[in-house]
PQR file with spaces between the fields and no chain letter, atoms N, CA, C, O and H, PARSE charges and radii, in Angstrom:
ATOM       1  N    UNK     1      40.220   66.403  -18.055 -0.4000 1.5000
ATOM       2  CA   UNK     1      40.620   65.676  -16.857 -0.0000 2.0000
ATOM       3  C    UNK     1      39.786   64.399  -16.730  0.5500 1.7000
ATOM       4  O    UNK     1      38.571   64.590  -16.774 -0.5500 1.4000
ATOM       5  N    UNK     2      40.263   62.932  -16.557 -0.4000 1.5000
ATOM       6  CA   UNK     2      40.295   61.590  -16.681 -0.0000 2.0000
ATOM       7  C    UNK     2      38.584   62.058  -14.765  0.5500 1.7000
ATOM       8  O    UNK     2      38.546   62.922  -13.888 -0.5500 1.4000
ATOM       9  H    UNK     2      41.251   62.777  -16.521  0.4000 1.0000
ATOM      10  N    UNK     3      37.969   61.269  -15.011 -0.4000 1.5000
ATOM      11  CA   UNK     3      37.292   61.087  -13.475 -0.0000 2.0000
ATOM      12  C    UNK     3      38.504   60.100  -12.739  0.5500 1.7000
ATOM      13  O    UNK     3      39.434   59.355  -13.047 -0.5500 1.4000
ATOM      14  H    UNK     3      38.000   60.568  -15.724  0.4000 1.0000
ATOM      15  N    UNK     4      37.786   60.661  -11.530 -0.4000 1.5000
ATOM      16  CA   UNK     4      38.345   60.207  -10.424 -0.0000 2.0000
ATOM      17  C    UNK     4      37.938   58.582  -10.143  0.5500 1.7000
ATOM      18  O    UNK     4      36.835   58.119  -10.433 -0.5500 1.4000
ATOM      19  H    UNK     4      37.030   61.267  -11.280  0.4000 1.0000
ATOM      20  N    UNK     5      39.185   57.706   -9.443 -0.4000 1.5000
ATOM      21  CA   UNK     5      38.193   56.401   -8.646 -0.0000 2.0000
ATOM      22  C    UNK     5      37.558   56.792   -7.432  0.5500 1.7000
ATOM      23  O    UNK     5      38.221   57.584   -6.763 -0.5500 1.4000
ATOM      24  H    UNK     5      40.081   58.083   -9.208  0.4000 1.0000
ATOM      25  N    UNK     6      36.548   56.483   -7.003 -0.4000 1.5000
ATOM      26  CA   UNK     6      36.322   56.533   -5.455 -0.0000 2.0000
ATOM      27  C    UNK     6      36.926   55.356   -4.199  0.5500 1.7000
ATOM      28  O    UNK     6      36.939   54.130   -4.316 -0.5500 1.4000
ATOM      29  H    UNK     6      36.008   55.840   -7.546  0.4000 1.0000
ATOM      30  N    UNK     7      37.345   56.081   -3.148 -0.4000 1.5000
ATOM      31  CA   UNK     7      37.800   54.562   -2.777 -0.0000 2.0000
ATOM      32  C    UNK     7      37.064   54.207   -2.401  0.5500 1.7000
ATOM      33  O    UNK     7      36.397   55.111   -1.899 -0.5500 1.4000
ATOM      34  H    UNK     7      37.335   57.077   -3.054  0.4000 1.0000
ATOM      35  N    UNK     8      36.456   52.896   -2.223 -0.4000 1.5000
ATOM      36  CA   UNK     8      35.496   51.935   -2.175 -0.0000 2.0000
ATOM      37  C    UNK     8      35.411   51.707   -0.483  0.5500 1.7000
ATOM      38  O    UNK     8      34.331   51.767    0.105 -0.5500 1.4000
ATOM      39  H    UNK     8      36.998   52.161   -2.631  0.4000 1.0000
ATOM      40  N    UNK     9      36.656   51.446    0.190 -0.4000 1.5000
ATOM      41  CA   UNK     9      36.875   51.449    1.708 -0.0000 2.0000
ATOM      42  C    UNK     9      36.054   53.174    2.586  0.5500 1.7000
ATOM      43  O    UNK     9      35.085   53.319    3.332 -0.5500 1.4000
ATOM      44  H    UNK     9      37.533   51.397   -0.288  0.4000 1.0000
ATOM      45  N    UNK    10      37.058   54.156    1.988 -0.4000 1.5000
ATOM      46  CA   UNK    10      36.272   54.899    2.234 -0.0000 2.0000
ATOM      47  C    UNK    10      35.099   55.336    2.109  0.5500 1.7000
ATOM      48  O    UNK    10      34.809   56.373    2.707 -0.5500 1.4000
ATOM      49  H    UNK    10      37.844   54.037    1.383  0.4000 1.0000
ATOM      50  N    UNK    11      34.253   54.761    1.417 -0.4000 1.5000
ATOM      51  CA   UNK    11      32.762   55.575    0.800 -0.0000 2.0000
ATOM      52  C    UNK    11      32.030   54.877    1.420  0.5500 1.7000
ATOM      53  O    UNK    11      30.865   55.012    1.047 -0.5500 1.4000
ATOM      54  H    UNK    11      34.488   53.919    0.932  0.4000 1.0000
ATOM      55  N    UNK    12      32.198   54.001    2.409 -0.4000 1.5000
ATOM      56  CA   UNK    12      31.023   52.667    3.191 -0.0000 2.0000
ATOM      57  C    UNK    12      31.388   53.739    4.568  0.5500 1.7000
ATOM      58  O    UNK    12      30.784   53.537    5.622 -0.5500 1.4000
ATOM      59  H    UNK    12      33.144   53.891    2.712  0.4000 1.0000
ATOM      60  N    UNK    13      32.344   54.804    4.478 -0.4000 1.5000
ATOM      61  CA   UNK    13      32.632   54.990    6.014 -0.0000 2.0000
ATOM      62  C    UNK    13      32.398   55.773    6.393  0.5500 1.7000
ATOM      63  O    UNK    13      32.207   55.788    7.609 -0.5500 1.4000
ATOM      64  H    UNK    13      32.834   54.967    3.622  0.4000 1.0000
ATOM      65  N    UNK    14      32.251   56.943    5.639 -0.4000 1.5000
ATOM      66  CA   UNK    14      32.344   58.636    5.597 -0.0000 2.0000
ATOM      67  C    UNK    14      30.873   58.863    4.868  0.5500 1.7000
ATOM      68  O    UNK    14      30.166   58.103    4.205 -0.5500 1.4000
ATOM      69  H    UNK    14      32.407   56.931    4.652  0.4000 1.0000
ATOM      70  N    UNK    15      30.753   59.966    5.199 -0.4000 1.5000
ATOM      71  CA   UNK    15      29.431   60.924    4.691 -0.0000 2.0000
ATOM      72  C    UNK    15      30.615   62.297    4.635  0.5500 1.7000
ATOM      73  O    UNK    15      31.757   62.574    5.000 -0.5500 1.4000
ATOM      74  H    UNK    15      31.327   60.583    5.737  0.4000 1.0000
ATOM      75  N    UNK    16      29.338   62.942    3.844 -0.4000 1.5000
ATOM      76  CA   UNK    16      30.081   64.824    3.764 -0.0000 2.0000
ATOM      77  C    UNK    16      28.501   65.072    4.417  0.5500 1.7000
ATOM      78  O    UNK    16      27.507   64.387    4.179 -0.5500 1.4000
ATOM      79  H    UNK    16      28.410   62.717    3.547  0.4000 1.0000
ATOM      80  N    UNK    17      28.588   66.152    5.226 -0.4000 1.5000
ATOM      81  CA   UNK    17      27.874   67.342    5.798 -0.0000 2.0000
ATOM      82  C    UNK    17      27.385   67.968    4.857  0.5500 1.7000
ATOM      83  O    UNK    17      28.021   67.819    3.813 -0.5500 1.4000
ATOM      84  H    UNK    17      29.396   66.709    5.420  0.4000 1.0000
ATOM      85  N    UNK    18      26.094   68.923    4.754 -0.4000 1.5000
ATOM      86  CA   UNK    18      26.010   69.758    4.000 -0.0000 2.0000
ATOM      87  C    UNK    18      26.887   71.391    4.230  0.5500 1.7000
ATOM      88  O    UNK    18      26.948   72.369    3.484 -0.5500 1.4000
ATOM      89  H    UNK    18      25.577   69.044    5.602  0.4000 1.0000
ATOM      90  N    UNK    19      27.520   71.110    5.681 -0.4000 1.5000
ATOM      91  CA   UNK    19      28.737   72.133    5.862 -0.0000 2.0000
ATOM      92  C    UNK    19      30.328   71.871    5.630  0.5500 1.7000
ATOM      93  O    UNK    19      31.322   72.467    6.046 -0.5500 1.4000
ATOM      94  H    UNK    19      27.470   70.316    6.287  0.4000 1.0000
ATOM      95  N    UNK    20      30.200   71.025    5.006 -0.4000 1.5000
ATOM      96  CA   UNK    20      31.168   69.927    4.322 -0.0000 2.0000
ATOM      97  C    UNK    20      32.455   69.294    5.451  0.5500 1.7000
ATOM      98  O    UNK    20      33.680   69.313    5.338 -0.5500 1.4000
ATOM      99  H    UNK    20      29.393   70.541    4.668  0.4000 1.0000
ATOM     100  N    UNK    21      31.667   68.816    6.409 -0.4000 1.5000
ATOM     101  CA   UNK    21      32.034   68.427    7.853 -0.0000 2.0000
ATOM     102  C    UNK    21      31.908   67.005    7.356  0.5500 1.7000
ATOM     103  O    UNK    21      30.918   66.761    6.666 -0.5500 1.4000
ATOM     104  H    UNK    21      30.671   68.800    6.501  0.4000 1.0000
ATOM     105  N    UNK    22      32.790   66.003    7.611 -0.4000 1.5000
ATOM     106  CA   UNK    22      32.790   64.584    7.874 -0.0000 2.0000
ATOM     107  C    UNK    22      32.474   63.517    8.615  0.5500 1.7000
ATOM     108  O    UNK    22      33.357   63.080    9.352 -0.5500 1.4000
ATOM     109  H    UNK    22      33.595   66.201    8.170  0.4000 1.0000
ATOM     110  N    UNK    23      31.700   63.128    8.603 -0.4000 1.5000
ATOM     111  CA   UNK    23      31.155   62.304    9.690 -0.0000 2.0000
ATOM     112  C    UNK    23      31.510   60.887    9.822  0.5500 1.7000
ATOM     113  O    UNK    23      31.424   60.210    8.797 -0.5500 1.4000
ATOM     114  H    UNK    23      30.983   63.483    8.004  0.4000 1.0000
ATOM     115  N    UNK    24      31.804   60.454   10.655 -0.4000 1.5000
ATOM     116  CA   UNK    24      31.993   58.953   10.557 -0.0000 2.0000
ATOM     117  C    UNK    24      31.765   58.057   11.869  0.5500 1.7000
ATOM     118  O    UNK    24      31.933   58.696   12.907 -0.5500 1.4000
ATOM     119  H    UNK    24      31.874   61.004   11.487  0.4000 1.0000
ATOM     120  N    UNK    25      31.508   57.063   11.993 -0.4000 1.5000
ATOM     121  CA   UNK    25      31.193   56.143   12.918 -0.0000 2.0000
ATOM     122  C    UNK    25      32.132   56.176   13.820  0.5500 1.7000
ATOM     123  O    UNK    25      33.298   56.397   13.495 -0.5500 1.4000
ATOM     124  H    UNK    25      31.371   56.543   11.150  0.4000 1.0000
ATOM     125  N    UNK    26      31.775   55.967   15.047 -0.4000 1.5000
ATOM     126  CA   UNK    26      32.836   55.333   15.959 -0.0000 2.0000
ATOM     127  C    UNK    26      33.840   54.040   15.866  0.5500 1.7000
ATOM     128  O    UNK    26      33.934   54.210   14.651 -0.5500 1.4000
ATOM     129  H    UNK    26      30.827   55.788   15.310  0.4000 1.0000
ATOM     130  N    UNK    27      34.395   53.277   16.018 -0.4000 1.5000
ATOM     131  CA   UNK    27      35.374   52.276   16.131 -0.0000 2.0000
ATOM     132  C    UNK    27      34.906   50.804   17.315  0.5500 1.7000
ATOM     133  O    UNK    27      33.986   50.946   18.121 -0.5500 1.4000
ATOM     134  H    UNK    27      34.318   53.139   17.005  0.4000 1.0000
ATOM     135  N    UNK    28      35.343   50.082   17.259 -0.4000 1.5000
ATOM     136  CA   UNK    28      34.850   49.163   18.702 -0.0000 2.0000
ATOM     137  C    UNK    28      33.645   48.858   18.920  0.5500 1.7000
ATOM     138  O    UNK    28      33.223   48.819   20.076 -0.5500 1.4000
ATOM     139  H    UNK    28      36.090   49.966   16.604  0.4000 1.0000
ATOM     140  N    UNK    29      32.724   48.535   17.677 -0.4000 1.5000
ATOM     141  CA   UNK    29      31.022   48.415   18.213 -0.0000 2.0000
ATOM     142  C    UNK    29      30.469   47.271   17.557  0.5500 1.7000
ATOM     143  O    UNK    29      29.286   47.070   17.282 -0.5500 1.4000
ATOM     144  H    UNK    29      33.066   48.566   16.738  0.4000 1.0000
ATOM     145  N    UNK    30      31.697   46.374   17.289 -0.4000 1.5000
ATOM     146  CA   UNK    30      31.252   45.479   16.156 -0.0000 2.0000
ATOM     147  C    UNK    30      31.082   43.427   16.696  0.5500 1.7000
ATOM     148  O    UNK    30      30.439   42.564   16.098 -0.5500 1.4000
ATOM     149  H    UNK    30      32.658   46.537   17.512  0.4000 1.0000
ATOM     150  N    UNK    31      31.901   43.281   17.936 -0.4000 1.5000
ATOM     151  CA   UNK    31      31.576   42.510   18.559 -0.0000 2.0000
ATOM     152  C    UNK    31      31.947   42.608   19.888  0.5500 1.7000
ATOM     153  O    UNK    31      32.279   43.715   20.313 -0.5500 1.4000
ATOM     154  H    UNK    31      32.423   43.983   18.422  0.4000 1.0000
ATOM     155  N    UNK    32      31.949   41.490   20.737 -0.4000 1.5000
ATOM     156  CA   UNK    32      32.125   41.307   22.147 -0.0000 2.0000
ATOM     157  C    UNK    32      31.151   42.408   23.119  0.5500 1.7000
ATOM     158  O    UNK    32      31.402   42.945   24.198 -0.5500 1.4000
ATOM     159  H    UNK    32      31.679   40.591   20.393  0.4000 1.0000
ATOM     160  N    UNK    33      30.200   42.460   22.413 -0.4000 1.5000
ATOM     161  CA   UNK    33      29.091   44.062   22.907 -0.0000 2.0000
ATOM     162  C    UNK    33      28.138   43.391   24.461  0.5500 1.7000
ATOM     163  O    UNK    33      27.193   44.073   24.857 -0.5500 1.4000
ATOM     164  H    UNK    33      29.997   42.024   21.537  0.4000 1.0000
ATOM     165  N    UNK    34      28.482   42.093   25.208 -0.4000 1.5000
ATOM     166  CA   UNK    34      27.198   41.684   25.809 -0.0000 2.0000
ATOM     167  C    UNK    34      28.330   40.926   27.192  0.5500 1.7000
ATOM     168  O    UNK    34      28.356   39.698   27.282 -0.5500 1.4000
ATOM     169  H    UNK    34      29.250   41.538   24.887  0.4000 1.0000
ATOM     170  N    UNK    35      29.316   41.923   28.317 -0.4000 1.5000
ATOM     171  CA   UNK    35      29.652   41.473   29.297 -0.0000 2.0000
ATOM     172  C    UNK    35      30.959   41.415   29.140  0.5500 1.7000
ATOM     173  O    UNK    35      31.561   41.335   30.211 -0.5500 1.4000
ATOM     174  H    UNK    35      29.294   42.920   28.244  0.4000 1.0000
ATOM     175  N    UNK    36      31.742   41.428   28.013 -0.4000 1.5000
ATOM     176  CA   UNK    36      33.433   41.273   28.000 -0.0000 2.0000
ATOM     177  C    UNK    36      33.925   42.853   28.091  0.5500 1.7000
ATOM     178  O    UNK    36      34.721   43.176   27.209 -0.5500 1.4000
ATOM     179  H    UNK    36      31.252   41.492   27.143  0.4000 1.0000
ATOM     180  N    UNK    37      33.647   43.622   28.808 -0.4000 1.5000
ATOM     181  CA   UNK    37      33.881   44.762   29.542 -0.0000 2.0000
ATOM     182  C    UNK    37      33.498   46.227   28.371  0.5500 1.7000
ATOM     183  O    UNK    37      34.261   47.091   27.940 -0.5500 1.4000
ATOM     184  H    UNK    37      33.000   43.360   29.524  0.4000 1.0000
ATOM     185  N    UNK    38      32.454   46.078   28.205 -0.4000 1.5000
ATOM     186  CA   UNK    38      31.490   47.149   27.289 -0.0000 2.0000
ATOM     187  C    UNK    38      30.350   47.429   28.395  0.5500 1.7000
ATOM     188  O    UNK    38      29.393   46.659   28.470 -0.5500 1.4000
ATOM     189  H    UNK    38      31.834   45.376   28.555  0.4000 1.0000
ATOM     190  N    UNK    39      30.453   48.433   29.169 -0.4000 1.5000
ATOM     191  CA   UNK    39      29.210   48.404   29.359 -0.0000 2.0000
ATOM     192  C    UNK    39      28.217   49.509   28.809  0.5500 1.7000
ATOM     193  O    UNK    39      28.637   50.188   27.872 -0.5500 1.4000
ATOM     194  H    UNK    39      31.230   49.060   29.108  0.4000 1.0000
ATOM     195  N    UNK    40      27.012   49.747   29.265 -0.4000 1.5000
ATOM     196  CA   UNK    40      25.805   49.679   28.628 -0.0000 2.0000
ATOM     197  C    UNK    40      25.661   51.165   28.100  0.5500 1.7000
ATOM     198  O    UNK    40      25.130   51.464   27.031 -0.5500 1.4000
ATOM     199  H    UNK    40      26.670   49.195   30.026  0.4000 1.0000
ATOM     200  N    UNK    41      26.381   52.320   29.283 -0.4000 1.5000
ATOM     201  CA   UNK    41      27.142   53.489   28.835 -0.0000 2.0000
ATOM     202  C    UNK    41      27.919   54.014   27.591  0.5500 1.7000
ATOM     203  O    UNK    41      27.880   54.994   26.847 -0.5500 1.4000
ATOM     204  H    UNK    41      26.813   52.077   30.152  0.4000 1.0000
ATOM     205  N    UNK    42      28.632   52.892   27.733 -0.4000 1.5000
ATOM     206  CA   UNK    42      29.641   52.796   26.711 -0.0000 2.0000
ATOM     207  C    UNK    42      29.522   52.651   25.387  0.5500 1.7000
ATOM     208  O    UNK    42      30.168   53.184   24.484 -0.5500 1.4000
ATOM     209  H    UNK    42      28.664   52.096   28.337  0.4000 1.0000
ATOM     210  N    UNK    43      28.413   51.685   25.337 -0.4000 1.5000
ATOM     211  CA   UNK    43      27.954   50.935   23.962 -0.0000 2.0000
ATOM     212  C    UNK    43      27.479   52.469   23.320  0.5500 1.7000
ATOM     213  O    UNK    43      28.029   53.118   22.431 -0.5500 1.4000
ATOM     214  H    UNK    43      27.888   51.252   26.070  0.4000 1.0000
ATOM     215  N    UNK    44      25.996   52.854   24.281 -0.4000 1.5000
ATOM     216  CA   UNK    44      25.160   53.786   23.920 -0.0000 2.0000
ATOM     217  C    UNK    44      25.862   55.144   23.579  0.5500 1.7000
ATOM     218  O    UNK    44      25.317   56.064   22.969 -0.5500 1.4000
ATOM     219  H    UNK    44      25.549   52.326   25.003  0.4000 1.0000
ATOM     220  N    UNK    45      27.275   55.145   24.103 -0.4000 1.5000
ATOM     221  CA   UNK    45      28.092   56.705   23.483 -0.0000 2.0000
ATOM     222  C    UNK    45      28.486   56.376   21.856  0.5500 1.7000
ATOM     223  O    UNK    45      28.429   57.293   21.037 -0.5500 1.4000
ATOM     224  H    UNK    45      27.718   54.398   24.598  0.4000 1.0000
ATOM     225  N    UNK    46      28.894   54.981   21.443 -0.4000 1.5000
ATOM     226  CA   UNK    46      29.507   54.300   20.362 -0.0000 2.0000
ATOM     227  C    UNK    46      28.843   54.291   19.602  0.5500 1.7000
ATOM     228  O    UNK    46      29.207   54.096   18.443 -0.5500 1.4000
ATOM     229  H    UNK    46      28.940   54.236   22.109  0.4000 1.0000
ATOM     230  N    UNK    47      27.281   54.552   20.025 -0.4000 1.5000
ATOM     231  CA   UNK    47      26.493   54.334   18.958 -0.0000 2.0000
ATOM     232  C    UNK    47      25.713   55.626   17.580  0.5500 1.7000
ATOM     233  O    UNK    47      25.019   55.641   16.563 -0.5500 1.4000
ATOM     234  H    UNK    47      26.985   54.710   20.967  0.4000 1.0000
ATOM     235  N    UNK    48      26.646   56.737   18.740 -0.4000 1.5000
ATOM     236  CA   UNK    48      26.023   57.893   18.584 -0.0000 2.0000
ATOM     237  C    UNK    48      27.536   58.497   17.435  0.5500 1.7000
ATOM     238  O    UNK    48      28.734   58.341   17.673 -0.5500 1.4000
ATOM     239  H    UNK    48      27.210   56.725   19.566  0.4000 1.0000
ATOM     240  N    UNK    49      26.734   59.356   15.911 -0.4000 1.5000
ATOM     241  CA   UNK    49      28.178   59.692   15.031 -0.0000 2.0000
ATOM     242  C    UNK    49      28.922   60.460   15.692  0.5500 1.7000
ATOM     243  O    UNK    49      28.635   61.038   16.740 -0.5500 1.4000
ATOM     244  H    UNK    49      25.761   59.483   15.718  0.4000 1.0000
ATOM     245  N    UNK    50      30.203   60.506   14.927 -0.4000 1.5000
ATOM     246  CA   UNK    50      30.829   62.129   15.296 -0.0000 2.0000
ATOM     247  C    UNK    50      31.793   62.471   13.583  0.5500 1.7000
ATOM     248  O    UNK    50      31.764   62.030   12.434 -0.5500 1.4000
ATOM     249  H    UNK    50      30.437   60.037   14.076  0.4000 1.0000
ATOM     250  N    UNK    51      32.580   63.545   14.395 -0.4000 1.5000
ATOM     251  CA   UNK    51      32.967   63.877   13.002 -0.0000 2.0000
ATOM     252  C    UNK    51      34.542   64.208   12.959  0.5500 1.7000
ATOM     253  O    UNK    51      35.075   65.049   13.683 -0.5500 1.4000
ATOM     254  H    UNK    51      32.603   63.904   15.329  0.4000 1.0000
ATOM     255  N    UNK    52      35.076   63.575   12.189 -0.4000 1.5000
ATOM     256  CA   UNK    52      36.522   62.972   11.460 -0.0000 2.0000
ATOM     257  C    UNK    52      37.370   64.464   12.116  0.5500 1.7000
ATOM     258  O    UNK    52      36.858   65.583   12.124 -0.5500 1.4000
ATOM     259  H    UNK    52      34.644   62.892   11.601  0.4000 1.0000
ATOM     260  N    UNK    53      38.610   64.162   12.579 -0.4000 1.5000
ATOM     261  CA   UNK    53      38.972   65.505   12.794 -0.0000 2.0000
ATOM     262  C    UNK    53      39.695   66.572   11.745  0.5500 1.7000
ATOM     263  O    UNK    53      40.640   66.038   11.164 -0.5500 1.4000
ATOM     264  H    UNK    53      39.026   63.253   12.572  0.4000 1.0000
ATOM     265  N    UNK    54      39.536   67.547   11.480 -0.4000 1.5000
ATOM     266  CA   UNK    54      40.083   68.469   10.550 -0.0000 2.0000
ATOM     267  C    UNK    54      41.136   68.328   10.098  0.5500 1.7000
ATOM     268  O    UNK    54      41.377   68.787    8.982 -0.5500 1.4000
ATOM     269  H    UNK    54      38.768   67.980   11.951  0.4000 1.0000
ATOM     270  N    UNK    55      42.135   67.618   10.854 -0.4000 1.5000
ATOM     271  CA   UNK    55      43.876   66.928   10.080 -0.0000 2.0000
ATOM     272  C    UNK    55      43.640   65.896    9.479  0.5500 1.7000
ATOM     273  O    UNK    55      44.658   65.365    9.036 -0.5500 1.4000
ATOM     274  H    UNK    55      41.939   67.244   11.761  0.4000 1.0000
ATOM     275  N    UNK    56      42.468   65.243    9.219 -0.4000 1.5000
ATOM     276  CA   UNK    56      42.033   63.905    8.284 -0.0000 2.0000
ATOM     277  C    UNK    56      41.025   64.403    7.040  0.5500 1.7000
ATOM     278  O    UNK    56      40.809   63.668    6.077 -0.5500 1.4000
ATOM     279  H    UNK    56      41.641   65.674    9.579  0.4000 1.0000
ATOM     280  N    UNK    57      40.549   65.472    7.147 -0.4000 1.5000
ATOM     281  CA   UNK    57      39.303   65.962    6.419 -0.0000 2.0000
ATOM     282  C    UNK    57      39.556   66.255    4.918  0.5500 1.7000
ATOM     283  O    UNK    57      38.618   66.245    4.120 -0.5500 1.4000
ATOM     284  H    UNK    57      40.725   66.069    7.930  0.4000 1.0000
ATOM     285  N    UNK    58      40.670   66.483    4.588 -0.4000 1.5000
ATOM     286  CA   UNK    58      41.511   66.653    2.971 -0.0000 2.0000
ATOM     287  C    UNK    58      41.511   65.327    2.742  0.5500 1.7000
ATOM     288  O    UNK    58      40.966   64.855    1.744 -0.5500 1.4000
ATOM     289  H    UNK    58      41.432   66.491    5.236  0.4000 1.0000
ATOM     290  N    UNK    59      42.134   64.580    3.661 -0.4000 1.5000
ATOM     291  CA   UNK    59      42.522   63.041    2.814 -0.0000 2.0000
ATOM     292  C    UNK    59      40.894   62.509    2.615  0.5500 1.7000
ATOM     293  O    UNK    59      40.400   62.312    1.505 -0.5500 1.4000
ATOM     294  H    UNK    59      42.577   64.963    4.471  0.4000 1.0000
ATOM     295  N    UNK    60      40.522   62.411    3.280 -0.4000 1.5000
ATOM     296  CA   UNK    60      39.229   61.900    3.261 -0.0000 2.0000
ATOM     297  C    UNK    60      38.373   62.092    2.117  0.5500 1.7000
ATOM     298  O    UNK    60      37.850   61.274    1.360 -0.5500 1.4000
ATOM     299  H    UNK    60      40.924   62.571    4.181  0.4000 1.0000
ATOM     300  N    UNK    61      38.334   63.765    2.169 -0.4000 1.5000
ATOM     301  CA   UNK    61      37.681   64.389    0.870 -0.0000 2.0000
ATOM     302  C    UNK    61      38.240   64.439   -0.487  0.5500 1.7000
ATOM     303  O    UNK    61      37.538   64.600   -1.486 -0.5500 1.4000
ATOM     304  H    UNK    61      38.759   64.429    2.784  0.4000 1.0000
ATOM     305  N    UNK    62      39.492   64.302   -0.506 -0.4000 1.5000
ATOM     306  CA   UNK    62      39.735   63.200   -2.032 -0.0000 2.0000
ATOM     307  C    UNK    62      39.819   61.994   -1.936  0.5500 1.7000
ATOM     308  O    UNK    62      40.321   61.556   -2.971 -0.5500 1.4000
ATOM     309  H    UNK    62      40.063   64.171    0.305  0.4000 1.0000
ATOM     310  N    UNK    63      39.554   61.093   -1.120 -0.4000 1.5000
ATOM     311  CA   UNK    63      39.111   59.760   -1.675 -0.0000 2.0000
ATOM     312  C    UNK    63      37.637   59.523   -1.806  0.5500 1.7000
ATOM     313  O    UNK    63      37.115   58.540   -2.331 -0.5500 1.4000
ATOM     314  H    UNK    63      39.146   61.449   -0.280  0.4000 1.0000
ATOM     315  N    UNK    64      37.141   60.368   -1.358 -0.4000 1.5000
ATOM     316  CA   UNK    64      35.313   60.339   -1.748 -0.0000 2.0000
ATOM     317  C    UNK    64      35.215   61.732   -2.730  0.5500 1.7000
ATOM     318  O    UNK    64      34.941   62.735   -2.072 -0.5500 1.4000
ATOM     319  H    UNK    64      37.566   61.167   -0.931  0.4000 1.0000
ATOM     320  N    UNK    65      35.435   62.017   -4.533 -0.4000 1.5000
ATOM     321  CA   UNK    65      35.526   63.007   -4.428 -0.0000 2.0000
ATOM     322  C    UNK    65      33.990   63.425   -4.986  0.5500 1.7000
ATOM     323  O    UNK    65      33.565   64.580   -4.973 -0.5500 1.4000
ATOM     324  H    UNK    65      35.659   61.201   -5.067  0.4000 1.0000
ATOM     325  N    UNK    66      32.955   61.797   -5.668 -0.4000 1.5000
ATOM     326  CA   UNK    66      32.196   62.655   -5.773 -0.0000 2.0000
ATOM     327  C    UNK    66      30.490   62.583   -4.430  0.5500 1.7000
ATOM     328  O    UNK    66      29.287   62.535   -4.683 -0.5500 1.4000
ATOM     329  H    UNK    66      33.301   60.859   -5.678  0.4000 1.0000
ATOM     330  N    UNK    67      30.854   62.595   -3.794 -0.4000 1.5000
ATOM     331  CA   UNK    67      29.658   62.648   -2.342 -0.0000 2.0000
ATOM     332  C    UNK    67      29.384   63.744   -2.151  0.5500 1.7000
ATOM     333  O    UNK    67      28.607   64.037   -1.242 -0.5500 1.4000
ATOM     334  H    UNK    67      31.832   62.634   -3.588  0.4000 1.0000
């Protein structure tokens, strides 16, 4: 069997768990962060990971297959 590509998009985005749980960043934290209706609550929840939901967790885990 030929190796796999990794996708390159995905592998800057995703981590694997050592319970092989997915983790990935929040969305929305990348500009307009200082008064254009972010506030300070908000930012500080965005900043914190979470993890990919279980109907995404296959696709995910073959495009990163070796992490």
């Amino acid at each position: 069997m030929p190796k796999l590509k990794t996708h390159s998009g995905a592998k800057k985005r995703f981590n694997l768990t050592k319970s092989g749980k997915v983790k990935r960043a929040h969305a929305f934290k990348s500009h307009l962060l200082n008064g254009h209706g972010k506030d300070t609550k908000r930012k500080r929840g965005l900043r914190a990971g979470a993890y990919a939901d279980k109907t995404n967790e296959s696709a995910i885990k073959r495009m990163i297959p070796y992490k």
